[in-house]
C-alpha positions as CSV (number, residue, x, y, z in Angstrom):
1,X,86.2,111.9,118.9
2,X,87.5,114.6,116.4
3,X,84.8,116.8,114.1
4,X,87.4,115.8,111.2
5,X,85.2,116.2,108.0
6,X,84.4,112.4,106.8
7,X,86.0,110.6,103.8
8,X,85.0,109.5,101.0
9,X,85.1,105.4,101.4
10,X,86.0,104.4,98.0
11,X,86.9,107.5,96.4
12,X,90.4,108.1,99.2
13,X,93.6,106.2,99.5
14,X,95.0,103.9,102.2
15,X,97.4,106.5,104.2
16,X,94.1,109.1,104.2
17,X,91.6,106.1,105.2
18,X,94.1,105.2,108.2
19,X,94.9,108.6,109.2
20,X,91.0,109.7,109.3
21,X,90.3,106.0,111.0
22,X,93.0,106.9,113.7
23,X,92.2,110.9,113.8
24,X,88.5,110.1,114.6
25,X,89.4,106.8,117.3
26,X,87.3,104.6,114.6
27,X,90.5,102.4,114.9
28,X,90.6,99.8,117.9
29,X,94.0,98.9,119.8
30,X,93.6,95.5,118.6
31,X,93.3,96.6,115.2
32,X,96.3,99.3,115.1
33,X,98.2,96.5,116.9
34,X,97.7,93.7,113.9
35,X,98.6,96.2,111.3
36,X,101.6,97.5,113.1
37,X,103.1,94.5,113.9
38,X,101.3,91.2,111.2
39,X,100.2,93.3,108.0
40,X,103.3,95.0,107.2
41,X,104.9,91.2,106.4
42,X,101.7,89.4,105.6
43,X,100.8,92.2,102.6
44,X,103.9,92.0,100.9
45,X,103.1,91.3,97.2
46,X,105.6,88.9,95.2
47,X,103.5,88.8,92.0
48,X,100.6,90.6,89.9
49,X,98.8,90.7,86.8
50,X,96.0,93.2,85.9
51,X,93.8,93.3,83.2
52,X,91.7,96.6,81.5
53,X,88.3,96.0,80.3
54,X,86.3,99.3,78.8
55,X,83.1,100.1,78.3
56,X,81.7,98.0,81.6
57,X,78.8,99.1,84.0
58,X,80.9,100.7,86.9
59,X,79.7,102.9,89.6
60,X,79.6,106.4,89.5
61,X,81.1,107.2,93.2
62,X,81.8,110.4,92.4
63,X,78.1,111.5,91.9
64,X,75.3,109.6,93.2
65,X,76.5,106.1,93.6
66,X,74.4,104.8,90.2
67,X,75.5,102.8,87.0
68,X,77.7,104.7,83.9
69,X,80.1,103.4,81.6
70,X,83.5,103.0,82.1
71,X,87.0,100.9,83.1
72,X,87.0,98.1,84.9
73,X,90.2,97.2,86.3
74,X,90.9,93.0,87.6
75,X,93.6,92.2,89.9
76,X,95.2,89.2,90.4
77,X,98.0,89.2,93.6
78,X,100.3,86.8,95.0
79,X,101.8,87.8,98.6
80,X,105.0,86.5,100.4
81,X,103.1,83.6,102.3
82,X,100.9,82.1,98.6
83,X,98.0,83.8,99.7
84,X,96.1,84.8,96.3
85,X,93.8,87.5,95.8
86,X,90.9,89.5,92.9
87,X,90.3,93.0,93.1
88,X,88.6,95.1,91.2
89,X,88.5,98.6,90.7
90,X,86.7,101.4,88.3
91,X,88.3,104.2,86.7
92,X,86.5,107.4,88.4
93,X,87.1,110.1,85.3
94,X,86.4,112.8,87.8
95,X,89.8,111.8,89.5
96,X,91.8,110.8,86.9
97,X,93.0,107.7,89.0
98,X,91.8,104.0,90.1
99,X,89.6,102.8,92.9
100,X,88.9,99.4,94.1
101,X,85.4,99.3,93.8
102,X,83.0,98.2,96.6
103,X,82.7,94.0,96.6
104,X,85.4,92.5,99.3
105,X,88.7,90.8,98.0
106,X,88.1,87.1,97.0
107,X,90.3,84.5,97.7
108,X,91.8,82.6,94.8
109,X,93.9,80.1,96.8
110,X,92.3,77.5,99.4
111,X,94.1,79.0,102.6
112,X,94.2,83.2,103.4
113,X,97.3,84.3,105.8
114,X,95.3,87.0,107.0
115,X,91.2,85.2,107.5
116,X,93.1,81.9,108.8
117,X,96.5,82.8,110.4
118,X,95.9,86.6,110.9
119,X,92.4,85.9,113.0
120,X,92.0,82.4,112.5
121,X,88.6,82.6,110.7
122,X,87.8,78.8,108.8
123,X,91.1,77.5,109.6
124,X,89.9,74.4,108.1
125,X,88.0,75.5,105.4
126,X,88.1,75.7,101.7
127,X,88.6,79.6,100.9
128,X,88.8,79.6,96.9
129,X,86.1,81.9,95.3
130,X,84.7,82.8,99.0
131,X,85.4,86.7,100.5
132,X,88.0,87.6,102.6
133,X,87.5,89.3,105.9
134,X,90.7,91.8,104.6
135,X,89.3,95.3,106.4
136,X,88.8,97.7,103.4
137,X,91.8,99.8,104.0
138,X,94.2,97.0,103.4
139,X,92.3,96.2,100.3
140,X,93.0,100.0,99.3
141,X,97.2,99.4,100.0
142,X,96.8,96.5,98.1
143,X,95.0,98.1,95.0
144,X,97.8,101.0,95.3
145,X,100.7,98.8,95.6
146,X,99.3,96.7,92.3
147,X,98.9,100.2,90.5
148,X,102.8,100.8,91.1
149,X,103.8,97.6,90.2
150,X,102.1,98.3,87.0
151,X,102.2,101.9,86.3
152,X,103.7,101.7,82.8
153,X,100.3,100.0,81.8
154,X,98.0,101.9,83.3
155,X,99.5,105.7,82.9
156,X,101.4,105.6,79.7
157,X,104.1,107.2,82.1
């Protein structure tokens, strides 16, 4: 195992998260192997919407961890296969960018690609409103690929 300096979990993006994961042999064969070869597909995004709420309690990741004010930023994504996702993510001033925050993606659909095809977690079950077993970097490329989609809103570019 490398002596790579750690990352910051929230406060890094998905390519860096990977990278360090791989770099450091954090990531197992089984995993690298599902997100070479099922994610790619499975995490493509066919719609979005976001919405921007201010002055909410967010955490301050770039200090201590604790509660400030700040932007709040909710996803809602649609992938290829109708799997339906909420994300959320704060505004981090000290980076002048958006983070998904720390609370796992929630399913907003009854059946997941990824929990129930992916590795066939509740394959029967009723998913709406529950967690997703999405590994935190995916929920990073997805929060990435949403600020793309909507750059115009959320960087005045």
């Amino acid at each position: 195992m490398s002596q790579k300096k750690p990352i910051h979990l929230y406060l890094s993006r998905y390519k860096e998260h990977l990278a360090y994961l791989r770099e450091t042999g954090q990531e197992t064969s089984s995993w690298k192997e599902i997100r070479d070869e099922d994610l790619p597909a499975f995490l493509t995004i066919t719609d979005s919407d976001i919405e921007w709420q201010t002055d909410m309690l967010v955490r301050d990741y770039a200090e201590d961890g604790n509660w400030k004010s700040g932007d709040m930023l909710h996803m809602n994504i649609t992938l290829k296969d109708g799997t339906k996702y909420s994300i959320h993510g704060y505004y981090i001033e000290e980076k002048k960018d958006w983070f998904p925050n720390e609370n796992p993606v929630i399913h907003k659909s009854s059946s997941c690609g990824f929990c129930q095809s992916i590795i066939g977690f509740g394959k029967d079950k009723e998913l709406k409103q529950e967690f997703c077993m999405l590994p935190l970097p995916e929920k990073k490329y997805l929060f990435e690929e949403v600020l793309k989609r909507h750059e115009a809103e959320l960087y005045k570019v």
